[in-house]
Every structure is written in structure tokens, then in C-alpha cells.
C-alpha positions as CSV (number, residue, x, y, z in Angstrom):
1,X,-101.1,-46.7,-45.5
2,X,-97.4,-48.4,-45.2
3,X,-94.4,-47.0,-47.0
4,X,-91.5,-48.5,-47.7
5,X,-88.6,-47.5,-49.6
6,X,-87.3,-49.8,-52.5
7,X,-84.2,-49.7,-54.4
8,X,-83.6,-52.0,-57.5
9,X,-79.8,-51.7,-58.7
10,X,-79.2,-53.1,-62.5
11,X,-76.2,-52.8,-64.1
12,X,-77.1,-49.7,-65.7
13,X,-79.2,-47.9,-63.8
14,X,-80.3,-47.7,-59.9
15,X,-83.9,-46.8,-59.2
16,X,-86.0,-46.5,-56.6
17,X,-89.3,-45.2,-55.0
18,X,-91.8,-45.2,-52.0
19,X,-94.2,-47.8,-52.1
20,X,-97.5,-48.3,-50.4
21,X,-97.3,-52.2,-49.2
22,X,-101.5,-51.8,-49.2
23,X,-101.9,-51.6,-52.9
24,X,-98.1,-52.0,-54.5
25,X,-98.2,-48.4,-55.7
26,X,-95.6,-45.9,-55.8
27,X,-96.3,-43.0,-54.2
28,X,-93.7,-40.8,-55.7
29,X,-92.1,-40.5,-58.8
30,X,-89.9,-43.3,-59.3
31,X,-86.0,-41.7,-59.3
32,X,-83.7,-43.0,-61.3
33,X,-79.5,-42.6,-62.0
34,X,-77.1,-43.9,-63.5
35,X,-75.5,-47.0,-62.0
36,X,-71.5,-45.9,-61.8
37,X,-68.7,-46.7,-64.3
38,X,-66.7,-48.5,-62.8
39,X,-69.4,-49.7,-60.2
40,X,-67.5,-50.8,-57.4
41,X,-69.5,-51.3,-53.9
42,X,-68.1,-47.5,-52.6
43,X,-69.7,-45.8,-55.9
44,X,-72.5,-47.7,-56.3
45,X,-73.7,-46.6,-52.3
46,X,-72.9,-42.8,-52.7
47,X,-75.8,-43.5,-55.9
48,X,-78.3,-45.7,-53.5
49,X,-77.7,-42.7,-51.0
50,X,-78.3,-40.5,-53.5
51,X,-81.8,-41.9,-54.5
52,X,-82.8,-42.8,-51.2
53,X,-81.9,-38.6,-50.2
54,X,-84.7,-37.7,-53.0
55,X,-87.6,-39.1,-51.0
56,X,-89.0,-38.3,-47.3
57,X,-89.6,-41.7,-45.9
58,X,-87.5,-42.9,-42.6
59,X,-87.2,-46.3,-41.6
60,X,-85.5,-49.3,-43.3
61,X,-84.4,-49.6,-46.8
62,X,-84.8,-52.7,-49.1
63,X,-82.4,-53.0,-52.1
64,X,-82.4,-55.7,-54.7
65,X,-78.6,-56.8,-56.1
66,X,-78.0,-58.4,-59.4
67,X,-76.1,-61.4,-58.2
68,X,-76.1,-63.9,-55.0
69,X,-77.0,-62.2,-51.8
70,X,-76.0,-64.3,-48.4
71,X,-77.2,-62.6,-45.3
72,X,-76.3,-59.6,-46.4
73,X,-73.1,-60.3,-48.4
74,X,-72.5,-61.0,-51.6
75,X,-71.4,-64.3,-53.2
76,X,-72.1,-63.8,-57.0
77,X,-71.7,-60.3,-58.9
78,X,-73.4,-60.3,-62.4
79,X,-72.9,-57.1,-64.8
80,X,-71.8,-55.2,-62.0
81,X,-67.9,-54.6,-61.0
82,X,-66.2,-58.0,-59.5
83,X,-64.8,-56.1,-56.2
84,X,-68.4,-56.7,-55.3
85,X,-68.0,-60.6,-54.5
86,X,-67.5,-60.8,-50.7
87,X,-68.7,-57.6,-49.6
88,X,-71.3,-57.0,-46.9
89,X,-73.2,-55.3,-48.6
90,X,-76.0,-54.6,-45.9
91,X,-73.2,-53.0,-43.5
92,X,-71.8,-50.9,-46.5
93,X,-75.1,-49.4,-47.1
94,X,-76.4,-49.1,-43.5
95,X,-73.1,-46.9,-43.0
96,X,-73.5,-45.2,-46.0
97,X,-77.0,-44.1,-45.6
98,X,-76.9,-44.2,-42.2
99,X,-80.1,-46.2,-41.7
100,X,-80.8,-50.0,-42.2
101,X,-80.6,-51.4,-45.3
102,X,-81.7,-55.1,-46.2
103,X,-80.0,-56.4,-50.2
104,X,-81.2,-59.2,-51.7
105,X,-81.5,-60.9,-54.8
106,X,-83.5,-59.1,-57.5
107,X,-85.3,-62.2,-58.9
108,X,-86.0,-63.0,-55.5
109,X,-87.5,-59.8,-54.3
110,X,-89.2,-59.7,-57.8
111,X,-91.2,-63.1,-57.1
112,X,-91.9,-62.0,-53.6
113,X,-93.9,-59.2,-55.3
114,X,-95.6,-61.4,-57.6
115,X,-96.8,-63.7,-55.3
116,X,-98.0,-61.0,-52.4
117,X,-99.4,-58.7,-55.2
118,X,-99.2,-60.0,-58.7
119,X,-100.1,-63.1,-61.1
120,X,-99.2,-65.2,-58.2
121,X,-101.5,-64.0,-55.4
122,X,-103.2,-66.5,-53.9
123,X,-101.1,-69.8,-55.5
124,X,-100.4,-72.5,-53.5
125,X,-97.8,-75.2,-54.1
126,X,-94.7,-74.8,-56.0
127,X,-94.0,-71.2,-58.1
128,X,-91.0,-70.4,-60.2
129,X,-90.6,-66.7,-61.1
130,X,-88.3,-66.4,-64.0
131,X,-87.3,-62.6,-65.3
132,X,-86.6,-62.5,-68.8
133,X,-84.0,-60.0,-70.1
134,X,-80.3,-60.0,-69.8
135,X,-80.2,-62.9,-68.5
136,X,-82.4,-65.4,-66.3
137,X,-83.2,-64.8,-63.0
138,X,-85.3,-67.4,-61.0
139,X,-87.4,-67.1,-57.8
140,X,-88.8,-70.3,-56.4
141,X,-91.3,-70.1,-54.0
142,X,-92.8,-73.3,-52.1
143,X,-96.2,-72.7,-50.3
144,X,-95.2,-69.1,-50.0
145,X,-91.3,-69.7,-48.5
146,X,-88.5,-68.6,-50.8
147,X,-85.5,-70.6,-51.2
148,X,-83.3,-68.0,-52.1
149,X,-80.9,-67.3,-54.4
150,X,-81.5,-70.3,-57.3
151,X,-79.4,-68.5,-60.0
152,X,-81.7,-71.4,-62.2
153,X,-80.6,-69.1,-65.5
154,X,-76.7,-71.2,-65.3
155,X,-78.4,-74.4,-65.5
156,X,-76.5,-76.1,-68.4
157,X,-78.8,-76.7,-71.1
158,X,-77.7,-78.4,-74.3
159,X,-73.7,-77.5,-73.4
160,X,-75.0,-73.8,-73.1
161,X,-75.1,-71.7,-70.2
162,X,-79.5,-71.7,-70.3
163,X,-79.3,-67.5,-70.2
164,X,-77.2,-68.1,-73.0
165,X,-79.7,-69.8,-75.3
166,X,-82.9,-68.7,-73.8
167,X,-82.5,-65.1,-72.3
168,X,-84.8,-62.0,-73.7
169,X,-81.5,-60.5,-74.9
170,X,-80.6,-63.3,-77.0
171,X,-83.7,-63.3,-79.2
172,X,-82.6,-59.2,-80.2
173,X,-78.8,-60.3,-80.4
174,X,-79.5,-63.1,-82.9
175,X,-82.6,-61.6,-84.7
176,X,-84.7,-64.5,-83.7
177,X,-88.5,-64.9,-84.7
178,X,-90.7,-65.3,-81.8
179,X,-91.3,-69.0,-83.3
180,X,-87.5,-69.8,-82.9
181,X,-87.0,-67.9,-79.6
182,X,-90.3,-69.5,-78.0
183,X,-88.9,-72.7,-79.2
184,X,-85.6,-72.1,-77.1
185,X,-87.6,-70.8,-74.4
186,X,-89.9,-74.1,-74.2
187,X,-87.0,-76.5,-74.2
188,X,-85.9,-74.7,-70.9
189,X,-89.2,-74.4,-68.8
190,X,-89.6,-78.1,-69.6
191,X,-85.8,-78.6,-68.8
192,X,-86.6,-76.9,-65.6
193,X,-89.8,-78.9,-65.1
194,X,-87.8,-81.8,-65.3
195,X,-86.3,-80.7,-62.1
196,X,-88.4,-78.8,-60.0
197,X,-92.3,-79.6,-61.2
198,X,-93.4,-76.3,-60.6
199,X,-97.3,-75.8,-60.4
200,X,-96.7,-72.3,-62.1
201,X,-94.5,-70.3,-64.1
202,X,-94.5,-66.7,-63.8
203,X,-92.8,-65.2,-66.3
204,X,-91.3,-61.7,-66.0
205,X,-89.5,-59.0,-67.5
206,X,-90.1,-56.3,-70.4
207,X,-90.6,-59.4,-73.1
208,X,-93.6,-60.7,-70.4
209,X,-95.5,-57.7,-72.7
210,X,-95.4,-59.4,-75.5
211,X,-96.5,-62.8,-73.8
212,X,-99.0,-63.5,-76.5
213,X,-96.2,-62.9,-79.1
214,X,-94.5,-66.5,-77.5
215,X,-96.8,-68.4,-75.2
216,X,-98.0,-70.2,-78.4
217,X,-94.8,-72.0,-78.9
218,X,-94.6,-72.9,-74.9
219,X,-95.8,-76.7,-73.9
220,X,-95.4,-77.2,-69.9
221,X,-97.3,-79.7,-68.0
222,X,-97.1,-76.5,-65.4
223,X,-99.4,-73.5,-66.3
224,X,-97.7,-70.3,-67.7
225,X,-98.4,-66.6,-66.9
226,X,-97.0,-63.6,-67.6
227,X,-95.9,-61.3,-64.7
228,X,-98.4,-58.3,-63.9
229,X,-95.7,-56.1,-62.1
230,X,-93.1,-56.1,-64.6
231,X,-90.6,-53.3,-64.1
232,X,-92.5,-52.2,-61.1
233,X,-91.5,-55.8,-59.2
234,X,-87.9,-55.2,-58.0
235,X,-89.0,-52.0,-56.5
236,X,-91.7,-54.0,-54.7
237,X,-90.5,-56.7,-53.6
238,X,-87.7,-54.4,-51.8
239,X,-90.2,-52.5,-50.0
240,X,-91.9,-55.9,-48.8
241,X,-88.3,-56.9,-47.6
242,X,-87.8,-53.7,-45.7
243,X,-91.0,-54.1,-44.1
244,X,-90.0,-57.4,-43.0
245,X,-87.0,-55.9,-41.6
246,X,-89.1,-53.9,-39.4
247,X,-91.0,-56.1,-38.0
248,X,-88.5,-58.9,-37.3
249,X,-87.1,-58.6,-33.0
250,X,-84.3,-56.2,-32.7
């Protein structure tokens, strides 16, 4: 058995667990607190510390970020405080918890889970992972490589922002029907076909649930799954990146 810890910090909440990198299971309750108000980069480590403190398991810690993560330090802050942009993060926590900690992108450590554990295991060839909520977040994988940090949810689509027309959240804000939300929806994957010619979408997040509710109205050369880790996948996909921070030479 191989445990890793994973943290997965949101703009509301930061949440974490062990997780057994043989069979993507938890192997403690998943802890969860609140994600400070105002969450600047001090705050928001005193609460990774504080979930990492509820678990026995040494060695590294993976953490996912909700914005653009370059070796370490952050480029991009989405629904999290602003200070956050230029921080290192990875030395801020390491010193914090006093142990090494990797950050990275949540989409990306959300398709890394998908593709060593979920819908796409065992996919060659070109993968997009897109999570659905807030807003868009995008993980493309070539032949099992990541290219990191896509941020593929700001394309502009239509003069709009893309997470702006066809993000899970904006179906609830404007009370659209699955029909007219799946339309939106369609006109992006193909948008994003257009660019990339992806063998496979994977499509993530809470509304991936309802993927019967939508897939109807979704018309991709590309074949489209829903994502089999869900909520679980940030969590993962940190582990898996903690575990490659082990291995890799000192």
C-alpha cells in the first residue's frame, strides 16, 4: 500500500485526505475547513497545516491551487485573495508545515487522476479534462504528458469569456434547461475541437452526475465521457503529484 497525502484548496473550502495510490481510495475520512476570509497565502497555510495536522502520514504533501501554478509559484489567482499572484507557494507551505509540499493546478492534478485511475485509464493520444462548475478548468494530456496550466475556460467564445457562457454555474444562475445549457456547452467542446482535436473529452465536476441529463445535446467529432472520480479527483491527483515528488533525485 502507498499513501499519499492530498490537499485540494477551492475558494470555499480546503480539503484533504490520505490516499492509497494502489486503488485511488481514501483511507481516512476526508477533512474538510473552511477556506479563510480574506484568504490571503499566510491564512490559507495555517488551514493546509491544519488539515494536513488531522492525519498520520509523513512524507511529501501534494496540494492543488485554483489558479496558474509555475514551479511552484503562482501566476494566476481565481476566487481566491489577489496577494496570492507571485507567491511561492511551494516554499510558503514547505515552511509552514514544515515538510515538502508540491501545488499545482487543480484541473491539472484532476486529469492526472483521471487518466492514472479514471474514465481515462488506458487512452492514448490526445485527452482534454474539462471540470465543470464555477468555472472551466482544462487538463490536456498528450500520450500521457501534461502541458500544464491551459486555463482553456478564458478562451473567447462568441465575445464571452467561454466560463462565462458555458460553466456549470451559469446553467443555475440563468435557470437554463439542460437543452439550452447543453447547447452552450456543445458550441464550446467543438470550439475547442477546432483547436486542439482531442481524441477524448472527459468531462468533470458535480454536473458530470447528471451527464445523461446533457450528453444528448453534445455533437463532437471527439468521444465524450463523464469523469468517474468527480469530487474525489483533486484529492487524487495531489497524492499522485506528491508521490512524484518523492521519487524524483534530491
Amino acid at each position: 500500500m502507498t499513501i499519499h497525502l492530498g490537499v485540494d484548496i477551492g475558494g470555499s473550502g480546503v480539503k484533504g485526505a490520505p490516499v492509497d495510490l494502489d486503488t485511488a481510495e481514501f483511507t481516512a475520512e476526508r477533512v474538510r475547513v473552511e477556506t479563510p476570509q480574506p484568504s490571503t497565502p499566510e491564512a490559507v497555510a495555517r488551514a493546509v497545516a491544519e488539515v494536513v495536522g488531522s492525519f498520520d502520514v509523513e512524507g511529501p504533501v501534494g496540494c492543488t491551487f485554483p489558479g496558474i501554478v509555475q514551479n511552484g509559484v503562482i501566476r494566476l489567482a481565481a476566487n481566491v485573495d489577489k496577494s496570492w499572484v507571485d507567491t511561492d507557494a511551494d516554499s510558503l507551505f514547505t515552511e509552514t508545515l514544515g515538510r515538502p509540499v508540491i501545488v499545482f493546478n487543480d484541473a491539472d492534478a484532476a486529469g492526472l487522476a483521471e487518466v492514472e485511475y479514471g474514465a481515462a485509464k488506458g487512452r492514448d493520444g490526445v485527452i482534454l479534462v474539462l471540470t465543470l462548475g464555477t468555472g472551466i478548468g482544462s487538463a490536456l494530456i498528450n500520450d500521457g504528458e501534461l502541458v500544464p496550466n491551459t486555463e482553456l475556460g478564458h478562451l473567447e467564445l462568441d465575445g464571452h469569456d467561454a466560463e462565462n457562457r458555458a460553466a456549470a454555474s451559469v446553467r443555475e444562475d440563468e435557470d437554463l434547461s439542460w437543452t439550452d445549457w447543453g447547447a452552450r456547452l456543445d458550441r464550446y467542446l467543438q470550439h475547442v475541437e477546432l483547436l486542439f482535436t482531442p481524441d477524448l473529452f472527459v468531462l468533470g465536476g458535480g454536473v458530470s452526475k447528471k451527464f445523461d441529463k446533457f450528453a444528448p445535446f453534445l455533437h463532437t467529432r471527439a468521444e465524450i465521457v463523464p469523469a468517474q472520480l468527480r469530487n474525489h479527483a483533486g484529492i487524487v491527483g495531489a497524492a499522485l503529484v506528491a508521490a512524484g515528488r518523492e521519487a524524483a533525485p534530491a
